[in-house]
C-alpha positions as CSV (number, residue, x, y, z in Angstrom):
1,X,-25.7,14.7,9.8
2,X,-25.9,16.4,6.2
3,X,-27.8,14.7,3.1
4,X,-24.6,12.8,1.8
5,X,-23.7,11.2,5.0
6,X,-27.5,10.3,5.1
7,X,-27.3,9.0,1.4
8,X,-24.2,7.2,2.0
9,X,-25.8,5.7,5.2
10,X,-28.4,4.2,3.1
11,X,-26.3,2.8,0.2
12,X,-24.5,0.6,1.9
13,X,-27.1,-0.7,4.0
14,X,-29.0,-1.2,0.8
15,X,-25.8,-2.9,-0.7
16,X,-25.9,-5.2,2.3
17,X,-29.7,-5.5,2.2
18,X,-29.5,-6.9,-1.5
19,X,-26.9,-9.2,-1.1
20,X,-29.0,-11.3,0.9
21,X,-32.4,-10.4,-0.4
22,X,-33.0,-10.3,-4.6
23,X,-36.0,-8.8,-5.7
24,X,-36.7,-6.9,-9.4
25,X,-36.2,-3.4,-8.7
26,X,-32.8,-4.0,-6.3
27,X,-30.8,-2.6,-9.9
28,X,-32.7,0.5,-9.9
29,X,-33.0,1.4,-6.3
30,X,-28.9,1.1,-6.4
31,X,-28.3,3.3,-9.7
32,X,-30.3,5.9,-7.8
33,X,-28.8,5.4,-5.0
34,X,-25.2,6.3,-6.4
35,X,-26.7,8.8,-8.6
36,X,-27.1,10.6,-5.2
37,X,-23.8,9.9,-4.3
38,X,-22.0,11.2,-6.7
39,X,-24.1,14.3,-6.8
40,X,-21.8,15.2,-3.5
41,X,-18.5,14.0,-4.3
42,X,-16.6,17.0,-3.8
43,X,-14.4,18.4,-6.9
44,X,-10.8,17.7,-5.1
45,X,-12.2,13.8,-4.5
46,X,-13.4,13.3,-7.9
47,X,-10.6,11.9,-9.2
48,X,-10.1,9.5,-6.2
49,X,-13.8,8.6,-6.6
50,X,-13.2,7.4,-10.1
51,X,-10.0,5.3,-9.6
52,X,-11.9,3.4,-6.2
53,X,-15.1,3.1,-9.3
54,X,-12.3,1.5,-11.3
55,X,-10.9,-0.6,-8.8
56,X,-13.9,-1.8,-7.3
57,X,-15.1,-3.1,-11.2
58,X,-12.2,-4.8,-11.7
59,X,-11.6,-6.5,-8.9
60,X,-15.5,-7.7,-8.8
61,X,-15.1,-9.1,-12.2
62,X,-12.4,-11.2,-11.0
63,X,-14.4,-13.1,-8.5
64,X,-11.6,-14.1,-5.7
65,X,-13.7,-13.6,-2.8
66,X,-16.4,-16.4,-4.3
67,X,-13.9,-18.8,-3.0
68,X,-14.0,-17.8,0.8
69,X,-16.0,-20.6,2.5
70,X,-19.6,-19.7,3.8
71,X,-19.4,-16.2,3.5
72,X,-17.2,-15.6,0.6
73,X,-20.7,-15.4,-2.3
74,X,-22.0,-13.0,0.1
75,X,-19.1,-10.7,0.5
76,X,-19.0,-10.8,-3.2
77,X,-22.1,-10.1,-3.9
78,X,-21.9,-6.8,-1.5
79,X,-19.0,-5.5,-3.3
80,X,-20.7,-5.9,-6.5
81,X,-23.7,-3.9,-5.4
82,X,-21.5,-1.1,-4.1
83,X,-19.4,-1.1,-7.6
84,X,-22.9,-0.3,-9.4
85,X,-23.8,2.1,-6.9
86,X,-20.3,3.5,-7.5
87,X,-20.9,3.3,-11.1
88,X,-24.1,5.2,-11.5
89,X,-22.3,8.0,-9.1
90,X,-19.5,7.8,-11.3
91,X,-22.0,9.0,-14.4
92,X,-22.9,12.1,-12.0
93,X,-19.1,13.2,-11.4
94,X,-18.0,12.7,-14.7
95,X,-21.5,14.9,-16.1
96,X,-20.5,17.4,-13.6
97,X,-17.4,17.8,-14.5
98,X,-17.8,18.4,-18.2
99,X,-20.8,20.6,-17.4
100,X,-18.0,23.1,-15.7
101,X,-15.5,22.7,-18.1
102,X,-18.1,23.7,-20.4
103,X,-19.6,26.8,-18.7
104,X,-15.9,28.2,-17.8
């Protein structure tokens, strides 16, 4: 098991974790979280990777799953931490990319 599995691993159970359980520093443990992840996104997936970040935004803003009885605020809430974890990752592929456009 390499360090991005491992990383992955932990971002979602922290997405999970802080959809239950709020506390102050959730937003930053999640930014760094996805700042890791997109440090491994390979360069044929980065493209993929930033429609799903895309996706994921917009259909988080739209709030459909709010509506599912019991567990619907819950779900919700876990697919908005993954779209900022996605987010902040998404930062790190588009950085990277310009960085080796720039040093061709």
């Amino acid at each position: 098991m390499g360090p991005a599995k491992i990383v992955r691993m932990v971002a979602t159970a922290a997405a999970v974790v802080f959809a239950f359980w709020e506390f102050e520093w959730a937003g930053l443990i999640l930014a760094i979280l996805g700042l890791g992840i997109g440090y491994f996104v390979e360069a044929e997936r980065r493209t993929l990777y930033l429609v799903t970040v895309v996706v994921l935004a917009t259909a988080g803003v739209t709030g459909a799953l709010g509506d599912i009885p019991t567990l619907g605020d819950y779900i919700e809430k876990i697919f908005n931490n993954v779209s900022s974890i996605l987010n902040a990752g998404a930062l790190v592929v588009i950085g990277t990319g310009i960085y080796e456009k720039v040093m061709e």
